[in-house]
C-alpha positions as CSV (number, residue, x, y, z in Angstrom):
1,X,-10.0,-13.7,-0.7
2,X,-10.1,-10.8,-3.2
3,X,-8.7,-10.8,-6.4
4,X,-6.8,-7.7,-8.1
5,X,-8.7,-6.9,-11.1
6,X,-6.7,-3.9,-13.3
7,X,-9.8,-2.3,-14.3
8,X,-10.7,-1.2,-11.0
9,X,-7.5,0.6,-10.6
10,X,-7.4,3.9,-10.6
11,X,-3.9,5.7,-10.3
12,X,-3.6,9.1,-9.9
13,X,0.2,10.6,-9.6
14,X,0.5,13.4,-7.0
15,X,3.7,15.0,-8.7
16,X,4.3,14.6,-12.5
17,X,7.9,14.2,-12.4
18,X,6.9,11.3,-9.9
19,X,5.7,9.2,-12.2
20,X,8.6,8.2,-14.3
21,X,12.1,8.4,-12.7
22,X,11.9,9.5,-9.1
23,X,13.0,6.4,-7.0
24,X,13.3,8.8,-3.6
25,X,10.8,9.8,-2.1
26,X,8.3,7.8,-3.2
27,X,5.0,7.2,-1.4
28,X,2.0,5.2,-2.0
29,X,-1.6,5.8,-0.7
30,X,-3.9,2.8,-1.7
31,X,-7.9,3.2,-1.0
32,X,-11.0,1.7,-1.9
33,X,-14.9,1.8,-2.7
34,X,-16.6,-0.8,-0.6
35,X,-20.0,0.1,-2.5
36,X,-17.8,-0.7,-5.9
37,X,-14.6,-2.4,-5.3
38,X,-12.6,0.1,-7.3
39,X,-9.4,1.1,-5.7
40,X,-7.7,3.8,-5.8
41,X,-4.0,4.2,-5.8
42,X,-1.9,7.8,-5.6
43,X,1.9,7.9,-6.1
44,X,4.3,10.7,-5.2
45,X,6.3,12.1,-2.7
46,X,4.2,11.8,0.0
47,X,1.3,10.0,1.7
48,X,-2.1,11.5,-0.4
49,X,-3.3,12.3,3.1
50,X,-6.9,13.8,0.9
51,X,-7.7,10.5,0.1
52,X,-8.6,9.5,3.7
53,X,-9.4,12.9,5.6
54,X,-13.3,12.1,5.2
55,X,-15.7,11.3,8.6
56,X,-16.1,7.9,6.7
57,X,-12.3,7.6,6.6
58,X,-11.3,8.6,9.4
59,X,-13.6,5.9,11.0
60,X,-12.7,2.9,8.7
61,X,-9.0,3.8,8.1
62,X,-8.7,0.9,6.2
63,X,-6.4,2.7,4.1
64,X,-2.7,0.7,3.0
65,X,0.1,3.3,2.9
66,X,3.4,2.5,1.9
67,X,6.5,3.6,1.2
68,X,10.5,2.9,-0.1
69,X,12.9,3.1,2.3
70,X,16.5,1.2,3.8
71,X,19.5,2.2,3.9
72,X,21.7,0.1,2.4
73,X,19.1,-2.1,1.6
74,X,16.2,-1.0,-0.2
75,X,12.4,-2.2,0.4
76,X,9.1,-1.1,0.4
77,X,7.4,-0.6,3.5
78,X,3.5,-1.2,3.8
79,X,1.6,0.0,6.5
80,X,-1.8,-0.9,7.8
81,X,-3.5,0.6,10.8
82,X,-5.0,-1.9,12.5
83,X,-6.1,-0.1,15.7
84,X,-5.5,3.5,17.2
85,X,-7.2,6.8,16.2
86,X,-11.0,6.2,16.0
87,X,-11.2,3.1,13.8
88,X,-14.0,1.0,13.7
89,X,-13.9,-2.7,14.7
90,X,-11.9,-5.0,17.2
91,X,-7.9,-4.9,15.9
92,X,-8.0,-8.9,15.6
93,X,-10.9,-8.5,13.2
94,X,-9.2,-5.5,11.7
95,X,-5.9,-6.9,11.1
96,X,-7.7,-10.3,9.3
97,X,-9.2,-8.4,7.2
98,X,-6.0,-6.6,6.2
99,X,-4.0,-10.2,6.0
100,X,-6.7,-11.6,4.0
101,X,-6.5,-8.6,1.0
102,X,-2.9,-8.3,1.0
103,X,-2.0,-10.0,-1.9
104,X,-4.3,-7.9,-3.8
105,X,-2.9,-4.6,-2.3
106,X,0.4,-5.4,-3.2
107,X,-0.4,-6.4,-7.1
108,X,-2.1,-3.3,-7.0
109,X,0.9,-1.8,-6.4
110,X,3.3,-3.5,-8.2
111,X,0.8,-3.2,-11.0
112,X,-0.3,0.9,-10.7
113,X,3.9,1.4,-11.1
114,X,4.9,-1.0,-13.3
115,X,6.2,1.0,-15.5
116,X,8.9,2.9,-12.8
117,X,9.8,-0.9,-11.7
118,X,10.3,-1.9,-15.3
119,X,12.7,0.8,-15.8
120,X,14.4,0.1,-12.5
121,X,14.8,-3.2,-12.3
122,X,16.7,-3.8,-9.4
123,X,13.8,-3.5,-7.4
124,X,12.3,-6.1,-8.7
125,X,14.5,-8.0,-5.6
126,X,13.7,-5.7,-3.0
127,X,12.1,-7.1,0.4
128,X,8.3,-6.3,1.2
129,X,7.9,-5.8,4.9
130,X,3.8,-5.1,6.4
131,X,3.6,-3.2,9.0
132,X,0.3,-4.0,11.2
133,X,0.2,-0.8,13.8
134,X,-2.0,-1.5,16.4
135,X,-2.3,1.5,19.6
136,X,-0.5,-0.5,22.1
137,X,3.1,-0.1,20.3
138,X,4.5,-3.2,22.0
139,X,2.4,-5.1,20.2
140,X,2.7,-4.2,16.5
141,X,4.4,-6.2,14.0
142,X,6.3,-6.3,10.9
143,X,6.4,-9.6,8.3
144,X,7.9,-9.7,5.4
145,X,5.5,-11.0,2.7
146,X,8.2,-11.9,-0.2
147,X,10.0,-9.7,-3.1
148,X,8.4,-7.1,-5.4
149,X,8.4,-9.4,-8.5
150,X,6.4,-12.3,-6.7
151,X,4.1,-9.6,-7.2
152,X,4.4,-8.0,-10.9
153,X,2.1,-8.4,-13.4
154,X,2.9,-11.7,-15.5
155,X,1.6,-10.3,-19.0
């Protein structure tokens, strides 16, 4: 299992005004390097669809998008496609791969906007739910893989 290592995240905020107080929308578009292991995580309104429009994208899409929404009850919403599109690789494989770096994704997120949870505590509480999409629709899933603060830096 991989481990999240701060130093090789790399956040980049889509919309300024994003990156302190705007709790709706807000979007987050998580990619990697497999030659380095850097990641690279973009925050904003909106899916940073740039970050995985590439041939080599398009084929892995091993890209982790998520995203805040609930009504009533906030929580963030990961999604991983597992199979559909042209990915590459059986969805079984594909989606234990996914399982098995999810705990880094999600410090990496809870890490790259630490600062708006700081200031807004509350969601500190709210529910993670991972979505695995897979093509045939009837067989896609949602977990829920704890709260955002099992996942917050401990410094």
């Amino acid at each position: 299992m991989s481990e999240f290592d701060p130093r090789k995240l790399h956040i980049t905020f889509i919309d300024k005004k994003n990156s302190e107080n705007s709790i709706s929308p807000r979007s987050y578009t998580l990619t990697h390097s497999d030659i380095t292991g850097d990641l690279f995580l973009s925050i904003g309104p909106g899916f940073d669809y740039r970050k995985f429009s590439s041939l080599y994208s398009k084929l892995m899409r091993d890209e982790v998008l998520g995203k805040w929404q609930g009504l009533g009850q906030t929580g963030l919403n990961i999604y991983c496609l597992v199979s559909g599109g042209i990915a590459i690789g059986p969805a079984k494989w594909r989606e234990s791969i996914f399982r098995q770096h999810m705990n880094m994704v999600l410090k990496a997120i809870c890490y790259g906007d630490r600062v708006f949870l700081a200031e807004n505590r509350d969601f500190l509480w709210a529910p993670i739910y991972v979505h695995f999409l897979i093509r045939n629709k009837k067989t896609n899933s949602m977990e829920k893989w704890g709260i955002i603060s099992d996942f917050m830096p401990k410094n």
